[in-house]
VMD Tcl script that builds the backbone (N, CA, C; Angstrom):
set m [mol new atoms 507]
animate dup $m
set s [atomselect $m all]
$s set {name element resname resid chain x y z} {
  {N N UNK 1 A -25.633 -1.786 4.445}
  {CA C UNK 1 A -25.203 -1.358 5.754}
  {C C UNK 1 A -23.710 -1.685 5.925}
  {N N UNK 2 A -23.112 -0.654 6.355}
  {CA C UNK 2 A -21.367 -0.771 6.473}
  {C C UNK 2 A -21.667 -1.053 8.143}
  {N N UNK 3 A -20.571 -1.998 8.529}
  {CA C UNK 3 A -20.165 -2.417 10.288}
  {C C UNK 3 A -18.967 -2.569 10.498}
  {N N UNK 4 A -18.006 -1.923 11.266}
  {CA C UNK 4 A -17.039 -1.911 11.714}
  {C C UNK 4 A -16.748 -2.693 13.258}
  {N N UNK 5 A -16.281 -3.699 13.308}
  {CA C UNK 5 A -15.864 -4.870 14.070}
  {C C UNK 5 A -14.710 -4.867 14.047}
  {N N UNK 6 A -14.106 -5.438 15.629}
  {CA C UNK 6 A -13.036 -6.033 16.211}
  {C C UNK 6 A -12.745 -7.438 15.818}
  {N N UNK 7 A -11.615 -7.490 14.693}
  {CA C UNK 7 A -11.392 -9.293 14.359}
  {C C UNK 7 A -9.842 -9.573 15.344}
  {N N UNK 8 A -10.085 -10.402 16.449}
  {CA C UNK 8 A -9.228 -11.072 17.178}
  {C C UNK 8 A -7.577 -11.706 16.035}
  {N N UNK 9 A -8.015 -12.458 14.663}
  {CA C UNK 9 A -7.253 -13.213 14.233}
  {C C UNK 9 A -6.797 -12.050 12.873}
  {N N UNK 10 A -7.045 -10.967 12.788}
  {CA C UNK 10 A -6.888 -10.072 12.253}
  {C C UNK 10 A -5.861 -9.234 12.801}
  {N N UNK 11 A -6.191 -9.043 14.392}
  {CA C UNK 11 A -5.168 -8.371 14.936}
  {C C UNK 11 A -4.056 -9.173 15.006}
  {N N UNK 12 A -4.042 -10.475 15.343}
  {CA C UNK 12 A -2.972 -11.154 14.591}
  {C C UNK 12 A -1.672 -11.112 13.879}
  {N N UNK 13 A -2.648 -11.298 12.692}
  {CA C UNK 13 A -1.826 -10.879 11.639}
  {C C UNK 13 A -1.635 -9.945 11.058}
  {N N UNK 14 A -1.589 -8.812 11.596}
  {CA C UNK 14 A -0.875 -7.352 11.446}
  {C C UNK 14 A 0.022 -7.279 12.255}
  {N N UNK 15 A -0.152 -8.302 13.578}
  {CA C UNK 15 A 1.239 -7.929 14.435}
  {C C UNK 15 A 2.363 -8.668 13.446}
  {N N UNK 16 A 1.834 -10.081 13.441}
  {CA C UNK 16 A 2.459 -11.054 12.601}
  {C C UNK 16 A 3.618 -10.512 11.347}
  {N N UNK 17 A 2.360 -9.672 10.674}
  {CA C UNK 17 A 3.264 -9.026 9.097}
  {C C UNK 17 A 4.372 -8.316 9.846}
  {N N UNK 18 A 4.078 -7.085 10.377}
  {CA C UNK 18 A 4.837 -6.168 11.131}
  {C C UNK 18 A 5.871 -6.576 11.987}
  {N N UNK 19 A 6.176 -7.772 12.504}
  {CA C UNK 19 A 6.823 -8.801 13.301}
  {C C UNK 19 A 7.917 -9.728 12.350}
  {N N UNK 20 A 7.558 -9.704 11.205}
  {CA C UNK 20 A 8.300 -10.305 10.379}
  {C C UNK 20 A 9.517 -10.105 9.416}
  {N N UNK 21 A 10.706 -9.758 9.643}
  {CA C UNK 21 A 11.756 -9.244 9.587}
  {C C UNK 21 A 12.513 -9.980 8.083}
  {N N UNK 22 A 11.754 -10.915 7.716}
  {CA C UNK 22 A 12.264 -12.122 7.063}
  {C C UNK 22 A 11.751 -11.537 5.471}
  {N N UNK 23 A 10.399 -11.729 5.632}
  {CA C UNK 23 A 9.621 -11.822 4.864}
  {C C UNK 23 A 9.100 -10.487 4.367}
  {N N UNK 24 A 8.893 -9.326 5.051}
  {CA C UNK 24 A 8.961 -8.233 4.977}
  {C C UNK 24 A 9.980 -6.968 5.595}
  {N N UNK 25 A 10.913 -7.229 4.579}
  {CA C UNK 25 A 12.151 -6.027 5.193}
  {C C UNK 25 A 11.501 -4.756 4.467}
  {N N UNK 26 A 11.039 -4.436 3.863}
  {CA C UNK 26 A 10.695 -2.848 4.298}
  {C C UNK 26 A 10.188 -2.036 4.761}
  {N N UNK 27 A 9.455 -2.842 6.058}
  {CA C UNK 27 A 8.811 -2.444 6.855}
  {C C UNK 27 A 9.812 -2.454 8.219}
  {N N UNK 28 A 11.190 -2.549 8.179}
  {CA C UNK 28 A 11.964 -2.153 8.957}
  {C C UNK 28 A 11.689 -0.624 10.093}
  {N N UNK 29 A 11.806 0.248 9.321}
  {CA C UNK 29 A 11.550 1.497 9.933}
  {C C UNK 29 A 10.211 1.371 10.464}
  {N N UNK 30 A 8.931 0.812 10.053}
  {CA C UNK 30 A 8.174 1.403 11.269}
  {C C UNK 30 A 8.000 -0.260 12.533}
  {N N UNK 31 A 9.155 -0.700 12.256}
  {CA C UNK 31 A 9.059 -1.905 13.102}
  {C C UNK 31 A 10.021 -0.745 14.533}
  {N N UNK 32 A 11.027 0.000 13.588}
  {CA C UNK 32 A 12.310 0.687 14.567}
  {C C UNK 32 A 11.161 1.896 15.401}
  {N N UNK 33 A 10.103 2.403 14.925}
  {CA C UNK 33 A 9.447 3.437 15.163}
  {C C UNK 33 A 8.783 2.884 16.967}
  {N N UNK 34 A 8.245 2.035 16.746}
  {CA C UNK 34 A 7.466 1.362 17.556}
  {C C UNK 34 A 6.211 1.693 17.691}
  {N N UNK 35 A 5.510 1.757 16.746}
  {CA C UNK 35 A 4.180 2.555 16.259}
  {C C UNK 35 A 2.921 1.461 16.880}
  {N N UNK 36 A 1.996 1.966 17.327}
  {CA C UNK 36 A 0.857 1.131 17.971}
  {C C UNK 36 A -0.235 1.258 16.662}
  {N N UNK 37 A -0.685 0.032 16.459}
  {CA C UNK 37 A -1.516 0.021 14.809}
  {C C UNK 37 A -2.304 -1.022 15.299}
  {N N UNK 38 A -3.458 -0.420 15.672}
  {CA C UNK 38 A -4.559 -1.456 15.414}
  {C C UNK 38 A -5.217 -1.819 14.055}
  {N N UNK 39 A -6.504 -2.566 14.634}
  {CA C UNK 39 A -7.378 -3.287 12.875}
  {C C UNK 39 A -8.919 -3.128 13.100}
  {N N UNK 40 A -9.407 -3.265 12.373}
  {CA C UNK 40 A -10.587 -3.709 12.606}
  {C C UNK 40 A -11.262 -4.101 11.188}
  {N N UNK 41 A -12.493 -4.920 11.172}
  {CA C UNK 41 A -12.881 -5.436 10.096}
  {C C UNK 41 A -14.293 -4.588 9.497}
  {N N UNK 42 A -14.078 -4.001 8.617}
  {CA C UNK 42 A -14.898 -3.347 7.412}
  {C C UNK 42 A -16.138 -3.904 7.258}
  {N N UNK 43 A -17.281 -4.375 7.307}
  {CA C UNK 43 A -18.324 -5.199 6.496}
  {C C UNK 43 A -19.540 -4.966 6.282}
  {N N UNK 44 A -19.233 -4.893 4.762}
  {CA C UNK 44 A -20.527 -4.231 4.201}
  {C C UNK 44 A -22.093 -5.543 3.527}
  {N N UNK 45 A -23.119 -5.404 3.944}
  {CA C UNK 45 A -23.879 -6.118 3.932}
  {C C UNK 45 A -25.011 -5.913 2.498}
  {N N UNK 46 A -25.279 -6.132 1.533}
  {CA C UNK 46 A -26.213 -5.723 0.201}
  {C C UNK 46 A -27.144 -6.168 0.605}
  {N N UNK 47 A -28.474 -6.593 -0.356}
  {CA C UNK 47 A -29.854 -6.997 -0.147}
  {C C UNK 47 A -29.619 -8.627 0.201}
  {N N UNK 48 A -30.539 -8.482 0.941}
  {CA C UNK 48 A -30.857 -10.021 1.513}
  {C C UNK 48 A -29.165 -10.443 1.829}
  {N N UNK 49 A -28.623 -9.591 3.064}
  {CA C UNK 49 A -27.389 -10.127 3.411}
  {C C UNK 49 A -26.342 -10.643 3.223}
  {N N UNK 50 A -26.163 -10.243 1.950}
  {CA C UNK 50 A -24.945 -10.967 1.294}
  {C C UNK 50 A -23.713 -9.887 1.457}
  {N N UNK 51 A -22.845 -10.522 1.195}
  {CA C UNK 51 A -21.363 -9.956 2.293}
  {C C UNK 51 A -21.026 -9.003 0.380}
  {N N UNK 52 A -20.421 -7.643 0.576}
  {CA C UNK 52 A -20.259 -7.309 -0.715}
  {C C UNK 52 A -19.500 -6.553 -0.419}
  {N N UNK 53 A -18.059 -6.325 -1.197}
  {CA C UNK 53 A -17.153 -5.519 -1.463}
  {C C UNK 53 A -17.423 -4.025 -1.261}
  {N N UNK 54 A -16.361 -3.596 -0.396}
  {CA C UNK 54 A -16.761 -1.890 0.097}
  {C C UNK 54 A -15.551 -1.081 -0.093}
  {N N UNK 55 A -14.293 -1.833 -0.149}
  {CA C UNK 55 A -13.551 -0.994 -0.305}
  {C C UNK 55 A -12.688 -1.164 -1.417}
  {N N UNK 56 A -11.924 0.028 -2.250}
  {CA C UNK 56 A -11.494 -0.223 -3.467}
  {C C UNK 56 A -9.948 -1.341 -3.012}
  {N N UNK 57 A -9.530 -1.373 -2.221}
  {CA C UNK 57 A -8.343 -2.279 -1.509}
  {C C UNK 57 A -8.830 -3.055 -0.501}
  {N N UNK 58 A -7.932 -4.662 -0.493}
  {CA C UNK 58 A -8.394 -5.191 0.530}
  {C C UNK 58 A -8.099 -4.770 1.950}
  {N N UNK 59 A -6.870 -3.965 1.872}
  {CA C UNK 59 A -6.829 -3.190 3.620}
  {C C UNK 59 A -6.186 -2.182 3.261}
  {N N UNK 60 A -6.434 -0.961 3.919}
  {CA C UNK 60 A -6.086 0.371 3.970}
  {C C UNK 60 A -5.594 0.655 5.329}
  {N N UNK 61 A -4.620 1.530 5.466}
  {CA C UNK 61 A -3.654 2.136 6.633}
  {C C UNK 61 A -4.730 3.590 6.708}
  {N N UNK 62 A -5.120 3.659 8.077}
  {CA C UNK 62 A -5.893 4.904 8.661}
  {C C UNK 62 A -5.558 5.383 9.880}
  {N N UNK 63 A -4.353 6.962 9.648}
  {CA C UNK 63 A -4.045 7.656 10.600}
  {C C UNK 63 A -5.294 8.046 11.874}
  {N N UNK 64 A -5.143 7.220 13.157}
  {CA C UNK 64 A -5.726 7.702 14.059}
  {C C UNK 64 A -6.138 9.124 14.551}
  {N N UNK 65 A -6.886 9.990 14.283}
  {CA C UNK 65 A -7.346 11.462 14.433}
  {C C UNK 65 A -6.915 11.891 15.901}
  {N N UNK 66 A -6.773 13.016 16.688}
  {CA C UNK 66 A -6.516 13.621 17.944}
  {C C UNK 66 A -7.688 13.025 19.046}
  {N N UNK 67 A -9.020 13.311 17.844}
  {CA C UNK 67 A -10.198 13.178 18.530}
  {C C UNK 67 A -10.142 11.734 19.115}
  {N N UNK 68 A -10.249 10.498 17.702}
  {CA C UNK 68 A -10.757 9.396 18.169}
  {C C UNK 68 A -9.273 8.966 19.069}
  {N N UNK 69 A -8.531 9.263 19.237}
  {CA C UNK 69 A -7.132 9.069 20.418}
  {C C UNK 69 A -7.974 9.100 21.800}
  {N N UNK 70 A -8.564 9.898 22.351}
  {CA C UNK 70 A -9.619 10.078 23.780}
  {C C UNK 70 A -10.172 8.932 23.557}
  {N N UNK 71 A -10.321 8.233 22.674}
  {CA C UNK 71 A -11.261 6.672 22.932}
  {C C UNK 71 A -10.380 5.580 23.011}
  {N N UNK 72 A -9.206 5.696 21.977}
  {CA C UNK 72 A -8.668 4.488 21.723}
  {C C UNK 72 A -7.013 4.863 21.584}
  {N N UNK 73 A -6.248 3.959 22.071}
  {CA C UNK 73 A -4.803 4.619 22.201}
  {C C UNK 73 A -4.424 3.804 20.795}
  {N N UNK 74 A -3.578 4.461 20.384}
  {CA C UNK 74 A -2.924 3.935 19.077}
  {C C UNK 74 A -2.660 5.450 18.306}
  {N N UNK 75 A -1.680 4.599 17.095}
  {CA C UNK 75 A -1.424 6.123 16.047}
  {C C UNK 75 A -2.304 5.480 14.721}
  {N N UNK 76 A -2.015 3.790 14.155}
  {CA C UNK 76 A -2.891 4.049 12.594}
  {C C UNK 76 A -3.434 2.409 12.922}
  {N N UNK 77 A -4.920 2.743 12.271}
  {CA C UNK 77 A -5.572 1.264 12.139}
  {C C UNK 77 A -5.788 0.703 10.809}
  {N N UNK 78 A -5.537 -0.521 10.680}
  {CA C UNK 78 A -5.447 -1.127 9.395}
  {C C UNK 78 A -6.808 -1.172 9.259}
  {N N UNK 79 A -7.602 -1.497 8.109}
  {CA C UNK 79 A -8.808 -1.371 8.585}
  {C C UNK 79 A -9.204 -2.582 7.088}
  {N N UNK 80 A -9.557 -3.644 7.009}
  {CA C UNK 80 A -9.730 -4.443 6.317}
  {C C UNK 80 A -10.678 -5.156 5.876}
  {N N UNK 81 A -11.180 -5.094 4.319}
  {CA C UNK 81 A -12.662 -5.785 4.269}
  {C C UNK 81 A -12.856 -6.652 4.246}
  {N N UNK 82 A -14.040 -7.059 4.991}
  {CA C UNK 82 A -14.454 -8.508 5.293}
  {C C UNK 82 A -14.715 -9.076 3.712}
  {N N UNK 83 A -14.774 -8.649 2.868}
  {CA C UNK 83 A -15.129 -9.675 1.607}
  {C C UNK 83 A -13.775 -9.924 0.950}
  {N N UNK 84 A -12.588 -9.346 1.593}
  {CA C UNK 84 A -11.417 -9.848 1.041}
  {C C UNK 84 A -10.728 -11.025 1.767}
  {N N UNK 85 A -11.191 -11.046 3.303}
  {CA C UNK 85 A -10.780 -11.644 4.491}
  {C C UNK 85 A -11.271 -13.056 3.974}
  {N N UNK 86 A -11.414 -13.645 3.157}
  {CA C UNK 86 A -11.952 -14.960 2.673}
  {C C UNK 86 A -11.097 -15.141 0.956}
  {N N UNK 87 A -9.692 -15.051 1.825}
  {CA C UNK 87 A -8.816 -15.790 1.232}
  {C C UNK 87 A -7.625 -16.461 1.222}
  {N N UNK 88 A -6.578 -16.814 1.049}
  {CA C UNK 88 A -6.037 -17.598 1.598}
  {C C UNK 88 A -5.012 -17.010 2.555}
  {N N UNK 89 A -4.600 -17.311 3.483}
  {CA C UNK 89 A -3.659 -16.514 4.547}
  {C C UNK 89 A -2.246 -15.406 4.029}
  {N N UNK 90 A -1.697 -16.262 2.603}
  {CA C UNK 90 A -0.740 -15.591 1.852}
  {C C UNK 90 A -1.482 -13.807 1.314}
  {N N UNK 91 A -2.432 -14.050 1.074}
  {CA C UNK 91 A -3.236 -13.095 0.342}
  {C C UNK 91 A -3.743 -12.122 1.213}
  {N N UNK 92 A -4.004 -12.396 2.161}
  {CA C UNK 92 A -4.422 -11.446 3.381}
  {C C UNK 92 A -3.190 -10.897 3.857}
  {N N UNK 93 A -2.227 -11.524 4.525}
  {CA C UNK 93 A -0.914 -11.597 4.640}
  {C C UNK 93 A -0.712 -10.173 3.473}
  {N N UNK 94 A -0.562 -10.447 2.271}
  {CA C UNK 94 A -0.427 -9.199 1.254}
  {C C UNK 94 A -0.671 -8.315 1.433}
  {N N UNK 95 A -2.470 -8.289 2.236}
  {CA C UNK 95 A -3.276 -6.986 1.907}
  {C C UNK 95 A -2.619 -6.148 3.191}
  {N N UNK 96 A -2.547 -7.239 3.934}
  {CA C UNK 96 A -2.281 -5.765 4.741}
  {C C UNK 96 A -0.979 -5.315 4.578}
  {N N UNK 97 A -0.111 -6.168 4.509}
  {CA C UNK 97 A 1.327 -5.231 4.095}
  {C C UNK 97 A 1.574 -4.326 3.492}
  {N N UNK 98 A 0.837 -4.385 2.618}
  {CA C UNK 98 A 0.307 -3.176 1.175}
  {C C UNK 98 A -0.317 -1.957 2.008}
  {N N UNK 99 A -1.395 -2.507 3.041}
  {CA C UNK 99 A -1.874 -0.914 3.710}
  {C C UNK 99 A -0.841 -0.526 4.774}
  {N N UNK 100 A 0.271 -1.798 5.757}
  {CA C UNK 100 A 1.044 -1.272 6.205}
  {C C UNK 100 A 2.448 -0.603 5.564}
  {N N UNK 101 A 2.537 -0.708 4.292}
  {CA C UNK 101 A 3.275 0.142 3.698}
  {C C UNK 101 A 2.816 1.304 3.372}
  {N N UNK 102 A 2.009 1.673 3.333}
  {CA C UNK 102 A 1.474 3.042 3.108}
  {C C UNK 102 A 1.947 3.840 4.160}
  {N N UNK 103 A 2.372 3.314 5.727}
  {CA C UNK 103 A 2.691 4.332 6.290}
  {C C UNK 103 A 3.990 4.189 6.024}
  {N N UNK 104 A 4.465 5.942 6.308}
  {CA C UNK 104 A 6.001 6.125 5.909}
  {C C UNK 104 A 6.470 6.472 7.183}
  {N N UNK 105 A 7.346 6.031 7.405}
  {CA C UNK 105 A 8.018 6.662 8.459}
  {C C UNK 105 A 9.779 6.692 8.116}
  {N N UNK 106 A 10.161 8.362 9.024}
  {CA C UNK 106 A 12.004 8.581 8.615}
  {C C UNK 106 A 11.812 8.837 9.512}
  {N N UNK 107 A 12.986 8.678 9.878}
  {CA C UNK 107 A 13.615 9.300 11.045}
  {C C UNK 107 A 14.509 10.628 10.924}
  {N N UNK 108 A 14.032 11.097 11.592}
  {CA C UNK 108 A 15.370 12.838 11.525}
  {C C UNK 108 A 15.749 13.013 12.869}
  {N N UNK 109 A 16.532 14.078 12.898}
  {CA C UNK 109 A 17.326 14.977 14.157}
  {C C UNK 109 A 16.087 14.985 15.223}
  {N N UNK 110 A 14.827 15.346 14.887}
  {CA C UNK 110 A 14.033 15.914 15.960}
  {C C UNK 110 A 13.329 14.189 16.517}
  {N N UNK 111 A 13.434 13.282 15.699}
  {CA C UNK 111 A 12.856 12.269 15.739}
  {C C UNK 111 A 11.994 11.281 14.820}
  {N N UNK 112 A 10.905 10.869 14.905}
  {CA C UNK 112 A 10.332 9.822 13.868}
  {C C UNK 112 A 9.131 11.213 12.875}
  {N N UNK 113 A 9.585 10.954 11.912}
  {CA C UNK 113 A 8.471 11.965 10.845}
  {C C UNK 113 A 7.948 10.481 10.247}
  {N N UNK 114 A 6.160 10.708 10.967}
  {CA C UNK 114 A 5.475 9.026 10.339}
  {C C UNK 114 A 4.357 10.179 9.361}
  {N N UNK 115 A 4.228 9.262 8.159}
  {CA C UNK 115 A 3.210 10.528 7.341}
  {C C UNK 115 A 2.181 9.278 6.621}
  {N N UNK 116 A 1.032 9.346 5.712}
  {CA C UNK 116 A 1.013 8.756 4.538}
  {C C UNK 116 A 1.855 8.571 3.394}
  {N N UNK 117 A 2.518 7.383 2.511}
  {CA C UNK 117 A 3.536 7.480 1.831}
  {C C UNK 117 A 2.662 7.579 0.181}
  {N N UNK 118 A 2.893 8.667 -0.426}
  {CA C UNK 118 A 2.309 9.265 -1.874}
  {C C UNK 118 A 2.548 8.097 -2.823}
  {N N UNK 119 A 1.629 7.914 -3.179}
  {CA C UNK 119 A 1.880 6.786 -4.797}
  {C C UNK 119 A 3.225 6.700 -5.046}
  {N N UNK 120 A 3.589 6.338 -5.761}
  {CA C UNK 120 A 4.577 6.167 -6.213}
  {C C UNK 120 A 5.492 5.008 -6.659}
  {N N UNK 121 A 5.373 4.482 -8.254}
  {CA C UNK 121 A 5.772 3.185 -8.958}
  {C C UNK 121 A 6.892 2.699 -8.509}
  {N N UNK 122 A 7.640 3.258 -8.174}
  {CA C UNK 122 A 9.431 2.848 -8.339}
  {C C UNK 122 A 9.111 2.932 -6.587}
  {N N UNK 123 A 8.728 3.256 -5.496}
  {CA C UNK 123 A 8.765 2.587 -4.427}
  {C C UNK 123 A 7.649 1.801 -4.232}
  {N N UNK 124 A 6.527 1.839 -4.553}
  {CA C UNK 124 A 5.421 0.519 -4.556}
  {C C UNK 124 A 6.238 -0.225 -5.065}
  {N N UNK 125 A 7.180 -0.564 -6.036}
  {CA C UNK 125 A 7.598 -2.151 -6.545}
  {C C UNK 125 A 8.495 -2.886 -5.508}
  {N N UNK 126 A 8.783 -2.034 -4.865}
  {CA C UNK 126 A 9.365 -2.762 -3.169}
  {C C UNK 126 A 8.101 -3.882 -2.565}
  {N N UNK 127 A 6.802 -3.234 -2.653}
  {CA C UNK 127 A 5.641 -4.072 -2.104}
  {C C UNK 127 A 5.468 -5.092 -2.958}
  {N N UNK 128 A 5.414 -5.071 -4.237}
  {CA C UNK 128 A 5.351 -6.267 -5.211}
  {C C UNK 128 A 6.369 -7.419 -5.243}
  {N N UNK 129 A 7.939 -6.700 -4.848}
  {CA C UNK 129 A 8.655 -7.405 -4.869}
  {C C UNK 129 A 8.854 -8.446 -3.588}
  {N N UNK 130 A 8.257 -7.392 -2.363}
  {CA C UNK 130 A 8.503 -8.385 -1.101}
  {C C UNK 130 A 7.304 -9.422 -0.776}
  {N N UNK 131 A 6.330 -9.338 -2.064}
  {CA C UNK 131 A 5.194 -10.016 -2.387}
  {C C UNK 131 A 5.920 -11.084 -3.013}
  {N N UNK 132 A 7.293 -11.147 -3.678}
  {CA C UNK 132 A 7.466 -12.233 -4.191}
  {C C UNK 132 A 7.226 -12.464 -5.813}
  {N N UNK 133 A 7.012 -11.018 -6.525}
  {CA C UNK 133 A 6.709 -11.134 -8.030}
  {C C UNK 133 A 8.152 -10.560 -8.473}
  {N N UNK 134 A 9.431 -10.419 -7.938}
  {CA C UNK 134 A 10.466 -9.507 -8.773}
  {C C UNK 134 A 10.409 -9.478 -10.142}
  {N N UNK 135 A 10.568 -10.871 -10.435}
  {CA C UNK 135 A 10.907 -10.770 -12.176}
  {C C UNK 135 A 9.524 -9.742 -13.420}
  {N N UNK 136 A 8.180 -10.122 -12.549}
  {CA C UNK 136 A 6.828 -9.346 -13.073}
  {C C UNK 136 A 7.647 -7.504 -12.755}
  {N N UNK 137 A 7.934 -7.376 -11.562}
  {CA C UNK 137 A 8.208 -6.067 -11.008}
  {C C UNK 137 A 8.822 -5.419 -12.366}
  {N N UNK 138 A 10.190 -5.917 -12.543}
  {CA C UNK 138 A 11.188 -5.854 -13.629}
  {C C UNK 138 A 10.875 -5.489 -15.202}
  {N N UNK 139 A 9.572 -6.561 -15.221}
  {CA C UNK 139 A 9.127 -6.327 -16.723}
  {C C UNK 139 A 8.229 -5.703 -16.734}
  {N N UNK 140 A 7.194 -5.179 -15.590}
  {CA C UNK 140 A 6.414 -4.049 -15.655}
  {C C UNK 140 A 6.972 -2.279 -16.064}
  {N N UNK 141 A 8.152 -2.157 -14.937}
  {CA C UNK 141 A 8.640 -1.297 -14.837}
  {C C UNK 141 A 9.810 -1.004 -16.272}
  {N N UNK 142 A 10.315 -1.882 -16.809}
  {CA C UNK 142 A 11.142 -1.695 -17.725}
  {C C UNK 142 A 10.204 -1.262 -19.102}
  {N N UNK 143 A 8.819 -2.032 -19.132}
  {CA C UNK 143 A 7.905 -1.651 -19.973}
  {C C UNK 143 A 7.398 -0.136 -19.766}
  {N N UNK 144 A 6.658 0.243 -18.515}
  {CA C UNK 144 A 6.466 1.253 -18.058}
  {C C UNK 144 A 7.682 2.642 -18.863}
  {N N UNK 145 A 8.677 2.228 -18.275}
  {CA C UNK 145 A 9.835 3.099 -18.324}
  {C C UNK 145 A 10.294 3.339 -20.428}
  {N N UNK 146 A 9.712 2.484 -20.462}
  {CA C UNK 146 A 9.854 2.509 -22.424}
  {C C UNK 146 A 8.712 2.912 -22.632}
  {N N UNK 147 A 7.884 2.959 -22.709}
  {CA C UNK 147 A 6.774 3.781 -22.916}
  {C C UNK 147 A 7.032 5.512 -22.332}
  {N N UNK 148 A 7.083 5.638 -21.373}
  {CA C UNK 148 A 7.420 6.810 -20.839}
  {C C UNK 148 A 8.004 7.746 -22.028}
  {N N UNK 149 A 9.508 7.381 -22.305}
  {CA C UNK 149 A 10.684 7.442 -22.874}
  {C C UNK 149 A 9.924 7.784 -24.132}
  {N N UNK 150 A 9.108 6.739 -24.966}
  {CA C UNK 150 A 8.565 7.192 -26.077}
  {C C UNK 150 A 7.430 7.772 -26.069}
  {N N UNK 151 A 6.856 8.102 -25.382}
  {CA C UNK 151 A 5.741 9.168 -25.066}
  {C C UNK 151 A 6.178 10.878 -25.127}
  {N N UNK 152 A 7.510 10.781 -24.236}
  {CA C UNK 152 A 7.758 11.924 -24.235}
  {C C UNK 152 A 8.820 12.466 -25.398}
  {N N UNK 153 A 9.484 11.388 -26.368}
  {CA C UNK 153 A 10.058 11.925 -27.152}
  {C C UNK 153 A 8.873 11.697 -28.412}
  {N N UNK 154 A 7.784 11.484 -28.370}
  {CA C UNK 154 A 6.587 12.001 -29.307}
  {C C UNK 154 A 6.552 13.119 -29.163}
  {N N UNK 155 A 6.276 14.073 -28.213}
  {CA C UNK 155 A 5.565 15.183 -27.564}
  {C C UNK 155 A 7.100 16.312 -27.964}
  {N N UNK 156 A 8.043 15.679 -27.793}
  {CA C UNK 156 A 9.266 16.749 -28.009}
  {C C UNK 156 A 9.073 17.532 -28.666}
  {N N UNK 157 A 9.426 19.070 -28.870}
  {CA C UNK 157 A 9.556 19.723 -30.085}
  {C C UNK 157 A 10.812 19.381 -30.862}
  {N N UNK 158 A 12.362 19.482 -30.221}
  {CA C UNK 158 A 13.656 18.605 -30.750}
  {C C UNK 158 A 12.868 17.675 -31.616}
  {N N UNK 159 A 12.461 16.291 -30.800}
  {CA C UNK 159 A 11.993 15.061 -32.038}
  {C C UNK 159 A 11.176 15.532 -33.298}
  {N N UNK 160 A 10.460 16.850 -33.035}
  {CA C UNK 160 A 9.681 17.194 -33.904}
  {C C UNK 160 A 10.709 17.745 -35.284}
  {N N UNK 161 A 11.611 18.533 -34.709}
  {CA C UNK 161 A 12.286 19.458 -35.432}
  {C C UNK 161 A 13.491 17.992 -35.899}
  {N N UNK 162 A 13.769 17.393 -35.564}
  {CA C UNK 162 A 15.177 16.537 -36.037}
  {C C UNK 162 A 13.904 15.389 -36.904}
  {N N UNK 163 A 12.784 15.106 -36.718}
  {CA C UNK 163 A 12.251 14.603 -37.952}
  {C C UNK 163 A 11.921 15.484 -39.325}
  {N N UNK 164 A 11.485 16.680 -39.060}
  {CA C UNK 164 A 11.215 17.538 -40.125}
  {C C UNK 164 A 13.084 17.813 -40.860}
  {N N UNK 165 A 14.018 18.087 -39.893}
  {CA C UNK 165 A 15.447 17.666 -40.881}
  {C C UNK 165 A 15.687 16.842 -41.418}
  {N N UNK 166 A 15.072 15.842 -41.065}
  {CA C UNK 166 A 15.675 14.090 -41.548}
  {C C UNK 166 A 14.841 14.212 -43.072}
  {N N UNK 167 A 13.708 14.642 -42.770}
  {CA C UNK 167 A 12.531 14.785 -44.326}
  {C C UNK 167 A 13.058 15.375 -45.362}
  {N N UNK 168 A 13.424 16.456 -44.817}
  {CA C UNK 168 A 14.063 17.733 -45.974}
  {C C UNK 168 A 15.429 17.924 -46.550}
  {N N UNK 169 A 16.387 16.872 -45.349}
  {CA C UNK 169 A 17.670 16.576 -46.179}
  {C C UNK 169 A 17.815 15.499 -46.947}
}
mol reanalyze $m
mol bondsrecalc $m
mol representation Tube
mol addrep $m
């Protein structure tokens, strides 16, 4: 059985993350937006009541619909599982930053364009880094980025053709 609950110390600390200018600067823009983001707690129950993992992340960012707006004022709710919520404050602290980075927000001429923000390695390592792993960030991505590099000069036809010259001269 999945239950969706109001956690008081949850809402918290989403204002908290979002409030924190220090510790999380890239969440600047939707601090400038002034975006209303509630929470609520996820919890999924297995046999004989035991608390069990439901979602593939410990908190996810969920654009508020037109519809559920007539019930509840806000634009996105963090929405966070209770089997992750049993860990240490740094770690929770994480999860949701991670789902409050997912929202994107720019600003243009007409005003705030807030969207879901698409995967993406080379701006997720902003979240890792304001997590406090830079130097991991660095050697992921520099690894990443060499692999790439030799993946695609496998696949080349050039690499193909400048090895078959190298053979035959």
């Amino acid at each position: 059985m999945i239950e969706y609950t109001e956690h008081h110390e949850l809402d918290d600390l989403v204002k908290q993350v979002i409030e924190d200018e220090k510790e999380w600067p890239s969440l600047a823009p939707l601090r400038e937006a002034g975006l209303t983001i509630l929470s609520c707690m996820r919890t999924k129950l297995g046999k004989e009541d035991q608390l069990e993992k439901c979602m593939p992340r410990p908190a996810i960012a969920r654009k508020i619909t037109d519809l559920e707006r007539v019930f509840i004022s806000g634009h996105w709710i963090i929405v966070m599982d209770a089997w992750a919520w049993d860990s240490t404050q740094k770690e929770r602290a994480r999860a949701v930053y991670g789902a409050l980075y997912d929202i994107q927000v720019k600003k243009t001429d007409k005003g705030w364009k807030i969207s879901r923000r698409a995967p993406d390695l080379i701006e997720h390592s902003a979240v890792v880094k304001d997590c406090g792993f830079s130097d991991v960030t660095e050697q992921v991505l520099g690894l990443l980025s060499t692999q790439k590099t030799k993946a695609v000069m496998m696949e080349s036809p050039a690499k193909q053709l400048a090895e078959q010259a190298a053979t035959a001269g």
